[in-house]
N, C-alpha and C positions, 0 to 999 in steps of 0.2 A: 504493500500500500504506500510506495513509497515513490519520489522520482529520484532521477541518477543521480543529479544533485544532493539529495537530502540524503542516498546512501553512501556517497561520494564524503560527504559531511561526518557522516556518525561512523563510516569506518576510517577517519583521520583523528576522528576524537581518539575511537574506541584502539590505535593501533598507539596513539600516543600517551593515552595512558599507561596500557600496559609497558610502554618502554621506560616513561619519565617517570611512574609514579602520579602524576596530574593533567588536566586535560590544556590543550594548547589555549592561547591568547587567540581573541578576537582576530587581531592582524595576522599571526599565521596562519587562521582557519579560511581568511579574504586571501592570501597570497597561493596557500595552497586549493583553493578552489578557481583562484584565479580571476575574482569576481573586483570588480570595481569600487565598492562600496564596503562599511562593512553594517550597511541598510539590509545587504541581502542577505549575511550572516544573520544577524538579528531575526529576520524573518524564517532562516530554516532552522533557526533551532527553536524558534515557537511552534513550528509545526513536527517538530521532532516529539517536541516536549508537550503540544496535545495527543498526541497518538502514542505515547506512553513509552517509546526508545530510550528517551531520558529523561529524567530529573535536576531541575536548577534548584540547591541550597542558597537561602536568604542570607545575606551579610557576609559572605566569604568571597573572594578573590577566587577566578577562574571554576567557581564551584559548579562545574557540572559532572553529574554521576551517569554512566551509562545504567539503564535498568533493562532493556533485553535488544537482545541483534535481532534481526529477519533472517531465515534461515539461510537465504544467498551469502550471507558473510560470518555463520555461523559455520558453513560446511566449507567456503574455500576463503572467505575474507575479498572475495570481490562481487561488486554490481555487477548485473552482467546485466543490465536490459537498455533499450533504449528509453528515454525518458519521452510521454507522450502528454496532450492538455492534459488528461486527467491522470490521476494517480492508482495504480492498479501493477499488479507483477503480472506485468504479457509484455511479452516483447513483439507480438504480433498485433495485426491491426485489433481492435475493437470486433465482437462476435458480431456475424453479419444477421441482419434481421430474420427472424422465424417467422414465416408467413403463415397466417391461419387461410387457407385459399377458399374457406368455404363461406367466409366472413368479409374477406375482403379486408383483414388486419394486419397489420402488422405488430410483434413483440421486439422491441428496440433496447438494449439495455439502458439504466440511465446510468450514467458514470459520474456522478458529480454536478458540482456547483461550479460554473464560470462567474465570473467577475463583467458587469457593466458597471464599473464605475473605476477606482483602482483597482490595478490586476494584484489578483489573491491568489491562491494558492488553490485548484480545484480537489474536490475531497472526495472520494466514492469507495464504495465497500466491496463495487462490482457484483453485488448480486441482483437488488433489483431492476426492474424490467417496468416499460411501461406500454399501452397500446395505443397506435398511431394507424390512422385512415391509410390502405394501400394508396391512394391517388393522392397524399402528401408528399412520397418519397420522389425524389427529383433525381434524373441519371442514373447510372451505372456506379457501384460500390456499396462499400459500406456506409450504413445508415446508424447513428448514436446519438441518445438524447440528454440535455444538460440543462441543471434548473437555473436559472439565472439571479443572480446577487447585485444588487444595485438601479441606479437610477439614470445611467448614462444616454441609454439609446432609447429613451423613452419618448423620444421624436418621429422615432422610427415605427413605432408602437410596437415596443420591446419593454414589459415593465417587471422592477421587483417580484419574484417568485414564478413567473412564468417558464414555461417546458419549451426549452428550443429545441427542434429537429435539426440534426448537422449531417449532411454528405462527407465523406472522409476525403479528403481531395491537398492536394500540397501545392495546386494552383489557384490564383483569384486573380481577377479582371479588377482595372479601378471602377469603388461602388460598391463592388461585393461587401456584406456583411458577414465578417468571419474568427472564426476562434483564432485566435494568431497567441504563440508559445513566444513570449517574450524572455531572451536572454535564461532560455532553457531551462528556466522551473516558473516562470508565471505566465496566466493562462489571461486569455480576453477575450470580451468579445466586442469587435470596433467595426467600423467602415475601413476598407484597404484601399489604401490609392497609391502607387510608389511614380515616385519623383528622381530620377535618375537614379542614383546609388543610394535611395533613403527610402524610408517605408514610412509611409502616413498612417497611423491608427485615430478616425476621428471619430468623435463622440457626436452624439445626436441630442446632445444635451447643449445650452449655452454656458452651461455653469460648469462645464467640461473642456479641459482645454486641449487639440490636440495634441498627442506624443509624436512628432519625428526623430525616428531611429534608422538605424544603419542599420543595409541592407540586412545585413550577417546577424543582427538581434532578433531577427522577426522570424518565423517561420510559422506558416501557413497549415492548421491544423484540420483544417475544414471550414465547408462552406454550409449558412443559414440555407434550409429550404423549405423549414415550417417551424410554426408555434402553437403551443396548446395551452389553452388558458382557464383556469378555475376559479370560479365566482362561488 
């Protein structure tokens, strides 16, 4: 339930403790992940530390305790999956839709929570499933669906708790409305428009500003092709 990052993360905690005795400084864990900030440190180890990998001690210096590995670095000590929007151990795409053919339905899994608004951290357990109108799904591939978190593309008529349908696809046209995998552990979902060697994620909100990012930050998770809504 993990992304490569975040086990990239908890096996350089978990390899330095055992060596040093305590776990690394903020700045070695940003230099060894190689990340820019140490914003985005900050961020995987709250998501470490929700899903129960580790424990932060109050009032101590460097005090984080490992409390259990995922069995990928239990048995060899390395991640071995690609890291995808949502959070799940498959290194393959997303389970392609179960068609009920006598209904005319579709069973989609859900994978999690995307982000409209700042990009968060998607979370899924990969079990449930939801159903969706055969004549929603749009082209060829895999089809997965994602609840939505925020207020961003509410222009769009994309609101807080709504079930978007995604096409699995790694291309988009400027316009598309798409999950885009920011800087390899945050998830979104924006308008794509790219501008020579930059990738526009714009929000459909005015109280949203857009992100331009380089090319190499962005990568294209899938594409919006329905939404399902509950009143």
């Amino acid at each position: 339930m993990l992304t490569r990052k975040q086990i990239e993360l908890l096996s350089f905690i978990h390899k330095r403790i055992q060596r040093d005795g305590v776990p690394p400084s903020f700045d070695e864990m940003k230099d060894a992940l190689s990340l820019r900030s140490k914003s985005g440190i900050h961020r995987l180890i709250t998501a470490l530390e929700e899903r129960g990998f580790i424990r932060r001690l109050a009032h101590r210096a460097r005090a984080i305790e490992i409390v259990r590995l995922p069995e990928m670095l239990e048995n060899d000590g390395r991640g071995g999956f690609e890291p995808r929007v949502i959070e799940g151990e498959r290194s393959a795409p997303p389970a392609a839709a179960l068609q009920t053919a006598t209904e005319g339905v579709n069973e989609l899994p859900l994978l999690g929570r995307i982000a409209a608004g700042q990009p968060i951290e998607a979370i899924t357990d990969g079990t449930t499933r939801i159903s969706v109108p055969q004549q929603m799904l749009s082209g060829r591939g895999n089809h997965y669906a994602l609840e939505v978190r925020g207020d961003s593309m509410i222009n769009a008529g994309i609101n807080d708790g709504d079930i978007v349908v995604i096409r699995e696809t790694s291309i988009a046209e400027n316009g598309d409305i798409v999950v885009a995998q920011v800087d390899g552990y945050e998830a979104t979902l924006k308008r794509y428009r790219k501008q020579g060697d930059m990738i526009a994620l714009e929000a459909a909100n005015p109280a949203y500003e857009t992100r331009l990012l380089r090319e190499g930050q962005v990568k294209v998770q899938g594409k919006l092709v329905g939404l399902i809504r509950t009143y």
